[in-house]
N, C-alpha and C positions, 0 to 999 in steps of 0.2 A: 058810578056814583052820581048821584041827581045834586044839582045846583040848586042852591036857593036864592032866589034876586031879593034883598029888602033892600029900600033906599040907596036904590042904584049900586048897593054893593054885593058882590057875589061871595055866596057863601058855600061852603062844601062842608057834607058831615063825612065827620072822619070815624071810622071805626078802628076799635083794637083787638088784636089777634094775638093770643100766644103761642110761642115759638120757639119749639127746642132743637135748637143745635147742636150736634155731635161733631167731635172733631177726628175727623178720619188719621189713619195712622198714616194713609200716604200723603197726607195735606187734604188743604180743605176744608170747608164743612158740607153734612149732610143736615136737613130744615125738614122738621115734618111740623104740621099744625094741624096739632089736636081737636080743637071744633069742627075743621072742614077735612071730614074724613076720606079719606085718600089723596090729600094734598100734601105736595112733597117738594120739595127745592134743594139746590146745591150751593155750593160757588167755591171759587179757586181760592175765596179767601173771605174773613169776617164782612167786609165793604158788600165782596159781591153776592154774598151768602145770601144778606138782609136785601138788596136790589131786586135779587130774584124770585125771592119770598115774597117781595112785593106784588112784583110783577105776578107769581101764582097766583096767590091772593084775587087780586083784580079779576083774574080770570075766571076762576071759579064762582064767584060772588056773579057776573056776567052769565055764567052757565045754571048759579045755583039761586038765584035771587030772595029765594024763599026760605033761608037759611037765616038770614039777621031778623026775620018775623019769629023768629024761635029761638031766640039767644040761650044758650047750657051755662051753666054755673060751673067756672072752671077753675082749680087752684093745682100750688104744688104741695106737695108734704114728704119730708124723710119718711123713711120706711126702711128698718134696722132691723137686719138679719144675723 
């Protein structure tokens, strides 16, 4: 993520990603994020779930950078069977 310096104070853009967690039957969760396809994360638990999702995140955006020039319009909605 690129820093912005104005008036000597540092600034960071922050982006937001959504993020659906599954909660595994043996513990856990399992994180997939929908805009950054194939992006996937874990954790032993909701703390480290979201840490690691972070941490994905980063990563990908670092591999994928051309991905926030093209932001998707993303939502949830029921869907009743």
């Amino acid at each position: 993520m690129k820093a912005i310096r104005k008036n000597k104070e540092i600034k960071k853009a922050v982006f937001n990603f959504n993020a659906v967690f599954i909660e595994e039957i043996d513990g856990g969760y399992s994180v997939s994020v929908p805009s950054l396809p194939g992006s996937f994360s874990q954790g032993d638990n909701f703390e480290e779930a979201v840490k690691n999702t972070k941490e994905a995140i980063i990563l990908y955006l670092e591999e994928e950078p051309g991905v926030l020039s093209n932001p998707r319009r993303e939502f949830m909605a029921p869907v009743a069977v």
